[in-house]
VEXDREN-2710 file (C-alpha; in Angstrom, 1 decimal):
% VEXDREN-2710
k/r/px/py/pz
1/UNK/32.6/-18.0/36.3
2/UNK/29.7/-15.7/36.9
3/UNK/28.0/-14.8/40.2
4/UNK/24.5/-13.5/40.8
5/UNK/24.1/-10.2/41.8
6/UNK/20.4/-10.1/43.2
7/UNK/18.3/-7.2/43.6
8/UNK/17.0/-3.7/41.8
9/UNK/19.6/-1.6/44.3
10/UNK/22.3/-4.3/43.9
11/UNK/21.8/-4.3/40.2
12/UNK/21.7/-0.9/39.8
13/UNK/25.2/0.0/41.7
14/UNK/26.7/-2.4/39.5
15/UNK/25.6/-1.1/36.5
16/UNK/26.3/2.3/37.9
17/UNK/30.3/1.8/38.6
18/UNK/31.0/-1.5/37.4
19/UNK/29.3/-2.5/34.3
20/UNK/32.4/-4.2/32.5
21/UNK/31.4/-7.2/35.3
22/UNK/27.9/-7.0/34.2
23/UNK/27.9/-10.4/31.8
24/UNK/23.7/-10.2/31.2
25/UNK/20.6/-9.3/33.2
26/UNK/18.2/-12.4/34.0
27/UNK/14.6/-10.3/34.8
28/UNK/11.2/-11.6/35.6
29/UNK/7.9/-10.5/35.1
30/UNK/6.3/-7.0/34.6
31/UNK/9.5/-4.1/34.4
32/UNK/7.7/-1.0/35.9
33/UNK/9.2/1.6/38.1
34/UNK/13.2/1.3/39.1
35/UNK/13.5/-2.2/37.5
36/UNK/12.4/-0.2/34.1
37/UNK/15.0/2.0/34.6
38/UNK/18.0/-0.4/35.5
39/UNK/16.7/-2.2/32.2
40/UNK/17.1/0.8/30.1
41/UNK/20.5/1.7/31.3
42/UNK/21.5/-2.1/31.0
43/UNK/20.3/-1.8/27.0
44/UNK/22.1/1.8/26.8
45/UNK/25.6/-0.2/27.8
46/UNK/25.2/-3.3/25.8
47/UNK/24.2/-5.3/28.1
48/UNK/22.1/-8.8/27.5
49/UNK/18.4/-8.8/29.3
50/UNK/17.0/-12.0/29.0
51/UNK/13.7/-12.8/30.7
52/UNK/13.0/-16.0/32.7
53/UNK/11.0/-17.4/35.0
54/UNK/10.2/-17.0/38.6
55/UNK/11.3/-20.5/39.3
56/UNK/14.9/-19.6/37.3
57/UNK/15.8/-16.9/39.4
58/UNK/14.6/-18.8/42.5
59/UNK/16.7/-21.6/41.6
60/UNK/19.7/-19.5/40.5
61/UNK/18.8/-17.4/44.0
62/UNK/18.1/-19.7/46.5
63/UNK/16.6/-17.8/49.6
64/UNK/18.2/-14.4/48.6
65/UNK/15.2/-12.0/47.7
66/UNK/16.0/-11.2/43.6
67/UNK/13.1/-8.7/43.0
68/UNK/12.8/-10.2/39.8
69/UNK/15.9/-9.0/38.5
70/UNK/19.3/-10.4/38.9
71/UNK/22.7/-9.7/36.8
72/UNK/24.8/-12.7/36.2
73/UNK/28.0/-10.9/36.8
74/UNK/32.3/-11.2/37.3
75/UNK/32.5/-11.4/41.0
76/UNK/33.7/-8.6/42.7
77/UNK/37.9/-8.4/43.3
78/UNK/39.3/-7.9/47.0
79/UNK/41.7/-5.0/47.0
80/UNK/45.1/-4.8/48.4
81/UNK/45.0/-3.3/51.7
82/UNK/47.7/-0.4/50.9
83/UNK/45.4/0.6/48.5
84/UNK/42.1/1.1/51.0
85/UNK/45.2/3.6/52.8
86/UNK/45.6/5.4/50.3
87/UNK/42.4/7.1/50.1
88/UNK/42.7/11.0/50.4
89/UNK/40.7/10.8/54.0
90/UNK/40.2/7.2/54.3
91/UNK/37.6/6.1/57.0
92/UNK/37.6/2.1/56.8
93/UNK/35.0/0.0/58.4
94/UNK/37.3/-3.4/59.9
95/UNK/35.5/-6.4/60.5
96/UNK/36.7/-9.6/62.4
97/UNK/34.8/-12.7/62.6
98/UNK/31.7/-11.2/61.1
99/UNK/30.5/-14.7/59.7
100/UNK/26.8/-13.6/58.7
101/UNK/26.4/-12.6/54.9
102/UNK/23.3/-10.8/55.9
103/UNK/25.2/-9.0/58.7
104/UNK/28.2/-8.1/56.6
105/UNK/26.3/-6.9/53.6
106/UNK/24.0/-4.9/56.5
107/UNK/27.9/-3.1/57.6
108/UNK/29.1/-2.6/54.3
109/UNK/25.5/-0.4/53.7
110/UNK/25.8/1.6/56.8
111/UNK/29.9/2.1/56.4
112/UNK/28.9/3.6/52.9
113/UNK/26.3/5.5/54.1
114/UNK/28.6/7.1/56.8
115/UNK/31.2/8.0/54.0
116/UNK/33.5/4.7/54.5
117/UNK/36.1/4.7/52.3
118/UNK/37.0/0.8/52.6
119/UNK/36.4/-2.2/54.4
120/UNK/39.0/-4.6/56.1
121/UNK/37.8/-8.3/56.4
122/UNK/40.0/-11.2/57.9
123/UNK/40.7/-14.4/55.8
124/UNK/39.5/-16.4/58.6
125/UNK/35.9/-17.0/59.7
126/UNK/34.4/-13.8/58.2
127/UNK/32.3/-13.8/55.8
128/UNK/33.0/-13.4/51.8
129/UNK/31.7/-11.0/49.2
130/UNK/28.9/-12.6/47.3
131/UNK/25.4/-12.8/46.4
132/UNK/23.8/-12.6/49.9
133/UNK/26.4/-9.3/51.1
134/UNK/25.3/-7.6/47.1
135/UNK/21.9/-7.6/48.0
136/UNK/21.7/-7.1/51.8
137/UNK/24.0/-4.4/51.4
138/UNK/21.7/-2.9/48.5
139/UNK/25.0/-2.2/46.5
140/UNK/27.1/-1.1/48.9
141/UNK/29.2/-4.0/48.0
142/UNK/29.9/-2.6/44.6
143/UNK/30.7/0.7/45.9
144/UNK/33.4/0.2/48.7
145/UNK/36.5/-1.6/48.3
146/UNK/37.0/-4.9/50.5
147/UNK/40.1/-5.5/51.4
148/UNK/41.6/-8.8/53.1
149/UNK/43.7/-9.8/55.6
150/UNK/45.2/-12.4/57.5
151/UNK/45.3/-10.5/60.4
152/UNK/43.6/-8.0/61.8
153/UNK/45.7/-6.9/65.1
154/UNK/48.7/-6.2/62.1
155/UNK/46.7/-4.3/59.9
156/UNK/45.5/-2.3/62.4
157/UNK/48.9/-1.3/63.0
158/UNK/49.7/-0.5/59.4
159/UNK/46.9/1.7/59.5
160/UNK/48.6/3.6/62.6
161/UNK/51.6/3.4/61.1
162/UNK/50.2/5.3/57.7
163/UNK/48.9/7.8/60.3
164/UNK/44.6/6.5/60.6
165/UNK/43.4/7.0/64.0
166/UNK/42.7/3.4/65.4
END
């Protein structure tokens, strides 16, 4: 099964450190500019571009804003928790009950920004990695590991324990 990973930025961190996902590229109208350039790298891997139209991506898309380019992609894998503290300096981003897409994706982009190292999602009412978090978060998605657990309180103690500043 394939998910769709909307968006020149989203597209582009994929490519960038996980192109074995990438399964094709589904693009629309002119390539010009960053698009062009994602394109080219996409060919340089191997990696199918297929053009369709606007009406395709809308329907693969929904309301999620594709830019005319969209890679049909494995989803992305949740990481075991141990593994987030294990980082050399890990600074993890821990959300609980952030239901939103749009507002998770938004988190994920600023935690990377700041120089996250991880991110810490409960099972329960929070939000799931997907199309809407890949493109809101403009690729951070594909750059920080996600980690989930049941919960949070517990990890958050295992995270002490391992010697993180809660």
């Amino acid at each position: 099964m394939t998910v769709p990973v909307p968006g020149v930025r989203a597209v582009e961190a994929l490519l960038q450190h996980a192109p074995k996902r990438v399964k094709e590229l589904l693009v629309c109208g002119e390539s010009t500019g960053q698009r062009k350039r994602v394109l080219e790298k996409a060919s340089l891997l191997g990696i199918a571009v297929r053009t369709v139209t606007p009406a395709r991506l809308e329907e693969i898309c929904g309301e999620i804003r594709h830019q005319g380019l969209v890679a049909m992609a494995d989803p992305a894998d949740y990481v075991p928790f141990e593994t987030l503290l294990e980082a050399e300096h890990p600074l993890l981003v821990a959300l609980d009950q952030v239901t939103d897409p749009r507002n998770f994706g938004a988190i994920l982009r600023v935690g990377e920004a700041l120089g996250a190292t991880g991110a810490l999602v409960t099972s329960n009412r929070c939000a799931r990695l997907g199309p809407t978090v890949s493109r809101t978060s403009a690729g951070a998605s594909e750059l920080l590991p996600v980690a989930m657990e049941t919960n949070l309180v517990q990890s958050m103690a295992r995270a002490q324990a391992a010697g993180l500043q809660v």
